[in-house]
DRENVOTOR-600204 format. One record per residue: y, x, z of N, C-alpha, C, O in turn. Coordinates in steps of 0.2 Angstrom, whole numbers, padded with zeros to 4 digits, always signed. Layout:
YXZYXZYXZYXZ;...
REM end
This chain:
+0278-0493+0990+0272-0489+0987+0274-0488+0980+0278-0493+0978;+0272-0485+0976+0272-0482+0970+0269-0486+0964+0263-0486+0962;+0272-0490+0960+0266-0494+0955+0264-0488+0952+0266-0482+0952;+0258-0492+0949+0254-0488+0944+0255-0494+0937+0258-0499+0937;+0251-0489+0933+0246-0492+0927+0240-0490+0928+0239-0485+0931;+0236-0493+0927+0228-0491+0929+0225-0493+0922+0226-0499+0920;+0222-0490+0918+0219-0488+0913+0213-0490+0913+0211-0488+0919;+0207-0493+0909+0200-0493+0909+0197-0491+0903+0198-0495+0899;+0195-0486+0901+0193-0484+0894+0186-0486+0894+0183-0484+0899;+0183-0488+0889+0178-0489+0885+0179-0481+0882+0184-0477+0881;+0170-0481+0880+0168-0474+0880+0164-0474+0873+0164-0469+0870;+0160-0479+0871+0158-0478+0864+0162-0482+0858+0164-0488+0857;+0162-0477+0852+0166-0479+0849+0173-0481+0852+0176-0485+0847;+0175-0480+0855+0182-0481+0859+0186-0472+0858+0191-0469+0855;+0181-0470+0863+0185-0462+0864+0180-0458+0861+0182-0452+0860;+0173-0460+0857+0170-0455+0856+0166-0461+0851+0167-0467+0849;+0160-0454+0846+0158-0459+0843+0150-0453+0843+0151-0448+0841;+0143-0454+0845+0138-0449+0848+0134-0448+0842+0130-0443+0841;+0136-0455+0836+0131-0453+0830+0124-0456+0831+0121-0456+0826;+0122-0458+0837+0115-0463+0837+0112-0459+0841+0106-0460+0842;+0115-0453+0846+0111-0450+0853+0109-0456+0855+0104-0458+0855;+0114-0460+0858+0111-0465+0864+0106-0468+0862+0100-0467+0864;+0108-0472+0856+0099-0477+0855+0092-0471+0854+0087-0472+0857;+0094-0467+0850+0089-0463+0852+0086-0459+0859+0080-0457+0859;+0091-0458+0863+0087-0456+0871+0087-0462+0874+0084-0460+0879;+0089-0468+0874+0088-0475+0877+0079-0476+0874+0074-0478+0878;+0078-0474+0867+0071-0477+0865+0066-0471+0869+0061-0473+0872;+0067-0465+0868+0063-0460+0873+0061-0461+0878+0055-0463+0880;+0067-0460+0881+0066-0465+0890+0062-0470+0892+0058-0470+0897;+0062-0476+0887+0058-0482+0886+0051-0481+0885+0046-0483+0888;+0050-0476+0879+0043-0473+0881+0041-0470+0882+0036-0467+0879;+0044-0467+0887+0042-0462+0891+0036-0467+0898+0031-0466+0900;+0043-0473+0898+0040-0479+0905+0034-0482+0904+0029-0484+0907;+0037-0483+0898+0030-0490+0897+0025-0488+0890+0020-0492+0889;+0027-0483+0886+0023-0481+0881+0023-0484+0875+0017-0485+0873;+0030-0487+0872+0034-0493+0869+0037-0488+0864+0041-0484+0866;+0036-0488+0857+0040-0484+0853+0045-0489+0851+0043-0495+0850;+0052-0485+0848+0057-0490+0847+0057-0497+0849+0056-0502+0845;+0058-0496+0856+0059-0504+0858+0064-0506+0859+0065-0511+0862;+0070-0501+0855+0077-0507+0855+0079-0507+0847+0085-0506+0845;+0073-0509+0843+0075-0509+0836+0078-0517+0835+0082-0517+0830;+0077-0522+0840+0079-0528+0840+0084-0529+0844+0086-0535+0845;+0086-0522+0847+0090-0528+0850+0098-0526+0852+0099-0520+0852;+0103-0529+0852+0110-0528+0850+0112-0525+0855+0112-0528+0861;+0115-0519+0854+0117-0514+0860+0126-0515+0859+0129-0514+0865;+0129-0518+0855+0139-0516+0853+0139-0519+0857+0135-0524+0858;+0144-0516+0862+0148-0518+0868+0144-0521+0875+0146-0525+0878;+0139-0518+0875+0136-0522+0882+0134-0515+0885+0135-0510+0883;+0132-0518+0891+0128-0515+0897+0123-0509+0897+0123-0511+0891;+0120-0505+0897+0115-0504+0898+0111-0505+0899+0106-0504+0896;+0112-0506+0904+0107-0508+0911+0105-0520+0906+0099-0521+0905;+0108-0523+0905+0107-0526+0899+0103-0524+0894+0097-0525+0894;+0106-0520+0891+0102-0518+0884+0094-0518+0885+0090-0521+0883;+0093-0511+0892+0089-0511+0897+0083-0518+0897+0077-0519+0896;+0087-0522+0900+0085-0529+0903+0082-0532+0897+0077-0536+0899;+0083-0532+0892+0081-0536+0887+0076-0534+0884+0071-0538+0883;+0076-0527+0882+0071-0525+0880+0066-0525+0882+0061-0527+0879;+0067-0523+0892+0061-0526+0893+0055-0532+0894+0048-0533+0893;+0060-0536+0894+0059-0543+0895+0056-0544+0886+0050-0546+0886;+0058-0544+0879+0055-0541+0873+0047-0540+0873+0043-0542+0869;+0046-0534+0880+0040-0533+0880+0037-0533+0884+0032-0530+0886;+0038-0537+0886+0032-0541+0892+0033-0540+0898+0028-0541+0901;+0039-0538+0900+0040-0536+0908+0045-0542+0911+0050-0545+0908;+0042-0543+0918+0046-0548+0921+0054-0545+0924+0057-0539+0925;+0056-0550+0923+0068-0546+0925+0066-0542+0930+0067-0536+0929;+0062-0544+0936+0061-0543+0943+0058-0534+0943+0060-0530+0948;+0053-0532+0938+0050-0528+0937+0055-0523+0933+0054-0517+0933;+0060-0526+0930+0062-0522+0924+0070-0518+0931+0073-0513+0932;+0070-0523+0934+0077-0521+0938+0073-0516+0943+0077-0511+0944;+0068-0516+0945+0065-0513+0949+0063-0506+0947+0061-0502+0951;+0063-0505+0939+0061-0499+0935+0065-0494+0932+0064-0490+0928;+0075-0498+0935+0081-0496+0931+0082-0490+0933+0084-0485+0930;+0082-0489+0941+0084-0480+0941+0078-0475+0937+0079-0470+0933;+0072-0475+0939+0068-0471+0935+0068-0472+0927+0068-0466+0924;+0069-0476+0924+0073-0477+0916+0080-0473+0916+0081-0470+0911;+0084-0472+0923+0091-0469+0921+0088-0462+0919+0089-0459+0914;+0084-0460+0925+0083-0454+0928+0078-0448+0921+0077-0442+0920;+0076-0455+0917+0073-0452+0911+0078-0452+0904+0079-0448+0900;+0081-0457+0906+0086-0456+0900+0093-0450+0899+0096-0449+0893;+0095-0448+0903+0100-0444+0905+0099-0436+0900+0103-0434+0896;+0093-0434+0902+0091-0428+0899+0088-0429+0892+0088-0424+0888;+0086-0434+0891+0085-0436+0884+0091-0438+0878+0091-0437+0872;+0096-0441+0881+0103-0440+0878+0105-0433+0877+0104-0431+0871;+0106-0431+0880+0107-0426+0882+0106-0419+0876+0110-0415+0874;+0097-0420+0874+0094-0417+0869+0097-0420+0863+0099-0416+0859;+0098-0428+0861+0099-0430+0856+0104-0427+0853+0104-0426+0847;+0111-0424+0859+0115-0423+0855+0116-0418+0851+0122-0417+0848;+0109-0412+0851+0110-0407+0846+0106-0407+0843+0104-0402+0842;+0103-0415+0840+0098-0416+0835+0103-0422+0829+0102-0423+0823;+0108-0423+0832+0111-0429+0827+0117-0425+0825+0118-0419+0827;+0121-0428+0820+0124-0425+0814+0129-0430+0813+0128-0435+0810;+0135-0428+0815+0141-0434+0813+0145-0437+0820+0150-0440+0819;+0143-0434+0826+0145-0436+0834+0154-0433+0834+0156-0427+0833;+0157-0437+0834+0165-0435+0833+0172-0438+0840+0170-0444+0842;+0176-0437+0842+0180-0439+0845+0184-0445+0840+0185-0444+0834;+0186-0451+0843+0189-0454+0838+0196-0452+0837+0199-0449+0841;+0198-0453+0832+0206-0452+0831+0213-0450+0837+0215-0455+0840;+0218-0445+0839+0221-0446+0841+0217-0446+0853+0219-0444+0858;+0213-0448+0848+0209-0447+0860+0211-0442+0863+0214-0444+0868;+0211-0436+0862+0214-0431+0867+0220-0430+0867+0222-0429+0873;+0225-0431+0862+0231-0431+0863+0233-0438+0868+0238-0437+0872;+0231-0444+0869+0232-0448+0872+0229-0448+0878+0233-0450+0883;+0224-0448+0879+0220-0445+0887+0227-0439+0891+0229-0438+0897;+0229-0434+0884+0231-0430+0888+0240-0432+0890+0243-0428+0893;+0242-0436+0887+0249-0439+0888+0249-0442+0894+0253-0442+0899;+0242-0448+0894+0243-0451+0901+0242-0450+0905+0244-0454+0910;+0237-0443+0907+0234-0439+0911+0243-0434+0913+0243-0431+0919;+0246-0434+0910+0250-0428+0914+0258-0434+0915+0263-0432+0915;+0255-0441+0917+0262-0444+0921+0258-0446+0927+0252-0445+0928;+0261-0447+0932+0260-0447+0938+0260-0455+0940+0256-0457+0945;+0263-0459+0937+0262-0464+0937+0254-0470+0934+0252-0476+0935;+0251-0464+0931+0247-0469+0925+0240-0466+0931+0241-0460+0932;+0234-0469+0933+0227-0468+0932+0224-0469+0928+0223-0475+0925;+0220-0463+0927+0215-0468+0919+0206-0468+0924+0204-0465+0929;+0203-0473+0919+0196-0472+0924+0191-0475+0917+0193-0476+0912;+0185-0477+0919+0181-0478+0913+0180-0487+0915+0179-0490+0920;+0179-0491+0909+0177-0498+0911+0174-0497+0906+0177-0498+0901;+0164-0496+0906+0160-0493+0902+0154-0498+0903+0153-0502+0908;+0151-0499+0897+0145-0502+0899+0138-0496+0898+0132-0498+0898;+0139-0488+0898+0134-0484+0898+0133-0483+0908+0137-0485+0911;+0129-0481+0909+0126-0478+0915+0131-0475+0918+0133-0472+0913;+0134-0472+0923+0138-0467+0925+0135-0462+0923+0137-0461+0918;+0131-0458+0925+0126-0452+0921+0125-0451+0916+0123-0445+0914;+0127-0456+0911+0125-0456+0904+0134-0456+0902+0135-0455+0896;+0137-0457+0904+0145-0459+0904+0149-0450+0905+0152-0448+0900;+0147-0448+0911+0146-0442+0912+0145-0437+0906+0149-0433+0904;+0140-0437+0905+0135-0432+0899+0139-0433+0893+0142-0428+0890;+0139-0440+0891+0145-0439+0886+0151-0437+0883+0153-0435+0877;+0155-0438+0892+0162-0435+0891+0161-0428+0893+0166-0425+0893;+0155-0423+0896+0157-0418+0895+0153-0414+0887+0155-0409+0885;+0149-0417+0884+0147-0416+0880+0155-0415+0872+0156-0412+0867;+0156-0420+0875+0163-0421+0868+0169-0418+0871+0175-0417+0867;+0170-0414+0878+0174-0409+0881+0180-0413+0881+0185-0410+0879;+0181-0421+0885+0184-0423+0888+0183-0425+0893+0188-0429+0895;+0178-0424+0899+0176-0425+0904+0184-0422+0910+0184-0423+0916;+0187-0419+0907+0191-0415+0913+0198-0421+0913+0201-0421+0918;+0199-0427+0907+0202-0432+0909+0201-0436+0912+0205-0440+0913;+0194-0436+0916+0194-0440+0920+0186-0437+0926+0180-0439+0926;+0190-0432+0930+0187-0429+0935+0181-0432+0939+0176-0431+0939;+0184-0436+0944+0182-0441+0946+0174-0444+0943+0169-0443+0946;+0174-0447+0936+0172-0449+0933+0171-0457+0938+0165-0458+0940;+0174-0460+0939+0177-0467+0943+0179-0472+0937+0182-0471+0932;+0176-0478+0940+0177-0483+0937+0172-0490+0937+0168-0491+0942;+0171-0494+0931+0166-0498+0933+0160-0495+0926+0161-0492+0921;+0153-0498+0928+0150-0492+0925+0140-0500+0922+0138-0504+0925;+0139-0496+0917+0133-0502+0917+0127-0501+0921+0122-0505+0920;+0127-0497+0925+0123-0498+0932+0125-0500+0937+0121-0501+0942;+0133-0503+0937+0134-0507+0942+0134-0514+0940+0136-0518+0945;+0132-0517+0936+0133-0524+0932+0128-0525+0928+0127-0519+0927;+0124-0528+0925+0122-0531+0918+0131-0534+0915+0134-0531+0910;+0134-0539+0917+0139-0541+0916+0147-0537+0912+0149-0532+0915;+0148-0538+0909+0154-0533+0906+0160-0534+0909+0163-0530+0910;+0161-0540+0910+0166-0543+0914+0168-0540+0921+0173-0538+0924;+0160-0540+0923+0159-0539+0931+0160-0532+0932+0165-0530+0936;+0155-0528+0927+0159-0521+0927+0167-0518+0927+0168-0512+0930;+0172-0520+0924+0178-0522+0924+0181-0523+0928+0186-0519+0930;+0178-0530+0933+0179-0529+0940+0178-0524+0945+0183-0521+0948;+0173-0523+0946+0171-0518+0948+0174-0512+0948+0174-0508+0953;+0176-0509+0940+0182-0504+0941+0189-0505+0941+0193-0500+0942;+0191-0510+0941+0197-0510+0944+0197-0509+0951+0202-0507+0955;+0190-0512+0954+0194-0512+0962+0192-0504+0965+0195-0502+0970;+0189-0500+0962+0188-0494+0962+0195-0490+0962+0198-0487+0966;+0197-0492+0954+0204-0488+0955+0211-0489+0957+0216-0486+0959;+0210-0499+0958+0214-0497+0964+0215-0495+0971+0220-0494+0974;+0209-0495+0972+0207-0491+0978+0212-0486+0982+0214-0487+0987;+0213-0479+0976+0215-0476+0975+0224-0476+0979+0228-0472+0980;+0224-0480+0980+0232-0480+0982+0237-0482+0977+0235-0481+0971;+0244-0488+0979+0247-0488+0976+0248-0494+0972+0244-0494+0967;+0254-0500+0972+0252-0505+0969+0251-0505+0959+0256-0504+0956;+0245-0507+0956+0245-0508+0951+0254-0514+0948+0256-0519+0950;+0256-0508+0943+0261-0513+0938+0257-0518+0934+0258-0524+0933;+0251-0512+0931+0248-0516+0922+0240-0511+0925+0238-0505+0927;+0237-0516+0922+0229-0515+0924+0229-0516+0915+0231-0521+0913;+0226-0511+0911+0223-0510+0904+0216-0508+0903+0212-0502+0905;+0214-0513+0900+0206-0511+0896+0207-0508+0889+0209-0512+0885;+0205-0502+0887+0204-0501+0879+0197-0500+0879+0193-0497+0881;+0198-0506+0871+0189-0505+0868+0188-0507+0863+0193-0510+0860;+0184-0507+0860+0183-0507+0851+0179-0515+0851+0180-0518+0845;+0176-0519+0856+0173-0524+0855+0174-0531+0856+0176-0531+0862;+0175-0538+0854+0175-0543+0857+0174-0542+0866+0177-0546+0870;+0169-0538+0868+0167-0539+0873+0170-0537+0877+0170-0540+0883;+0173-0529+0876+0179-0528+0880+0186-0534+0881+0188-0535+0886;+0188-0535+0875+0193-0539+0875+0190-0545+0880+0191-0543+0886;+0188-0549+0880+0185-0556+0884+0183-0552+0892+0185-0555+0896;+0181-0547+0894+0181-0543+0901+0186-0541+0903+0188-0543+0909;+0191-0538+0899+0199-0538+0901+0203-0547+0903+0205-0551+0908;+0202-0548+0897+0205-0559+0899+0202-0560+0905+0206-0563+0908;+0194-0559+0909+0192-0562+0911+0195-0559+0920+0194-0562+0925;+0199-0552+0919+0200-0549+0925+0208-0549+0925+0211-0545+0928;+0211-0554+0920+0218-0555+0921+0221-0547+0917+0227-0547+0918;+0220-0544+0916+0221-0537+0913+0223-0537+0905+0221-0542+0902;+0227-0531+0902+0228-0531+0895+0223-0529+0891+0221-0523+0890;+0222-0533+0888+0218-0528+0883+0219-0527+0876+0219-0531+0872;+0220-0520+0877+0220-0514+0871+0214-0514+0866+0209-0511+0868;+0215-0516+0861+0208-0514+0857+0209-0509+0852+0214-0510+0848;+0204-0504+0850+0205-0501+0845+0200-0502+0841+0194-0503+0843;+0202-0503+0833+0197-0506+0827+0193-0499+0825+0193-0497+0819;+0189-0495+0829+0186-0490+0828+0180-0491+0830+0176-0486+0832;+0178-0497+0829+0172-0498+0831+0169-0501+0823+0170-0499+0818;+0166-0508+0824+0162-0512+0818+0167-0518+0816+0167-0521+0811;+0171-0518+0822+0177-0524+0823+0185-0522+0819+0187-0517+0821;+0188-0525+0815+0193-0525+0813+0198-0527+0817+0197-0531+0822;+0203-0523+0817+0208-0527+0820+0211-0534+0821+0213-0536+0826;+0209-0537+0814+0210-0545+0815+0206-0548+0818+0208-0553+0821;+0201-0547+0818+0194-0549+0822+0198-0549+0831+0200-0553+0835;+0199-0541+0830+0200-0541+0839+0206-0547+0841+0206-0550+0846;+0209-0546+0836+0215-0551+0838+0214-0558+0840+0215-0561+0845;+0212-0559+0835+0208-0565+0835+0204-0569+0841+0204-0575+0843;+0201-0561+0842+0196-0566+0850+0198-0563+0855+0195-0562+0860;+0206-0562+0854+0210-0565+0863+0214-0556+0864+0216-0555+0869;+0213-0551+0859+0218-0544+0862+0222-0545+0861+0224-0549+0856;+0228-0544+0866+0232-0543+0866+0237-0539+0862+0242-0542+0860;+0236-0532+0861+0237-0528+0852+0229-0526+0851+0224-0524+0854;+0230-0526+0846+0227-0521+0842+0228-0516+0838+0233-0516+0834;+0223-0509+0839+0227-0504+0833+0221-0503+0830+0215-0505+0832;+0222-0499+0822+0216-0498+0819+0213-0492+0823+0207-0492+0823;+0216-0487+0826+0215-0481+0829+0220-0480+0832+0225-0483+0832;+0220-0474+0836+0223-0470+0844+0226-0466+0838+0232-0464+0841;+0226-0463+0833+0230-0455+0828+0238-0459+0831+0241-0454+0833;+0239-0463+0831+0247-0464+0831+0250-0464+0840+0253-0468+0842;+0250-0457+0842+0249-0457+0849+0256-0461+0853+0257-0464+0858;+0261-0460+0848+0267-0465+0852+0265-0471+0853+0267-0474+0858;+0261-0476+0847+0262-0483+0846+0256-0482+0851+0256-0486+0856;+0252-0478+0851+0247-0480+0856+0247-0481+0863+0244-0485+0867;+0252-0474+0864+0256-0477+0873+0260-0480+0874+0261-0482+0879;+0263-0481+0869+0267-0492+0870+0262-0498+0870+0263-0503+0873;+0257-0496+0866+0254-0504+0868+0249-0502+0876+0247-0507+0879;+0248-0497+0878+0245-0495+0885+0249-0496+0890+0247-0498+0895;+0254-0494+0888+0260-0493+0895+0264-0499+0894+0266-0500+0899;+0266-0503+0889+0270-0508+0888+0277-0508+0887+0280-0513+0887;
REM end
């Protein structure tokens, strides 16, 4: 059978950067549900879940976990279209450095799958990458996603076993992400993790807490598919 690489990208701040859509259609949604303005003014969203983010918030406001898991698809089902809007209300939403040349390098070997290891919503994963008109690198839109997990880790699991799915024995399973969290969900699924310092996180920092390389950005598209491809 055919090794692969099997690829996991991280989607904020990773490939893209939305300018503060999400938190702003995450805080809509929310009061849309329960009539709660800015209810995630406390609460730390870099590199986790949504479906987490979610979780806490409500928990914040007086909703039992049990109630709050119970009200996550009607939360998705309002949040989607309110992203959606945000992104031609904000000002500054950008591709990060280098992304489409490198989506589109590993997208045209035959060897490589790429897939998402996200902590946004698939829906809301979705919207993003066709809004920033990278959606076509990854068709499918497969992988692991923050409606499958509260957990970062777990979602990771989750997407690899999706894309190995796919046929073919994986050579190198790669996570890229800008946060301690992705790095620590790659270690924790035996995987390489790629971090790019394009988030709040320096490259020393990534280094630090367990990546494997670190770049400051993706602009450097050969060093970038050596530290991906190996």
């Amino acid at each position: 059978m055919t090794t692969r690489t099997i690829v996991l990208w991280d989607i904020d701040n990773t490939l893209l950067y939305t300018a503060g859509a999400g938190r702003i259609g995450l805080g809509r949604a929310f009061r849309d549900l329960y009539g709660v303005e800015d209810a995630f003014r406390s609460i730390d969203v870099s590199g986790r879940t949504d479906s987490a983010i979610f979780r806490d918030a409500a928990i914040e406001h007086g909703l039992e976990p049990g109630h709050a898991l119970a009200d996550l698809p009607r939360f998705i089902d309002l949040y989607i279209p309110h992203l959606e809007a945000a992104f031609g209300e904000v000002e500054g939403g950008v591709l990060k450095p280098g992304v489409p040349d490198v989506l589109r390098e590993l997208g045209s070997r035959s060897d490589v799958v790429q897939g998402l290891g996200t902590g946004n919503f698939r829906e809301a994963a979705r919207a993003k990458l066709r809004h920033f008109a990278i959606a076509e690198h990854f068709p499918a839109c497969d992988g692991g996603f923050g409606d499958d997990a509260h957990d970062r880790a777990e979602v990771i699991r989750i997407g690899i076993e999706r894309l190995v799915a796919g046929g073919g024995v994986p050579r190198r399973i790669v996570v890229v992400g800008d946060t301690p969290h992705d790095v620590s969900a790659a270690k924790a699924n035996g995987a390489v993790a790629v971090a790019v310092a394009t988030g709040r996180d320096s490259a020393a920092e990534l280094l630090a807490c367990g990546a494997d390389v670190a770049l400051d950005d993706l602009a450097d598209v050969e060093r970038a598919l050596r530290a991906i491809l190996g």
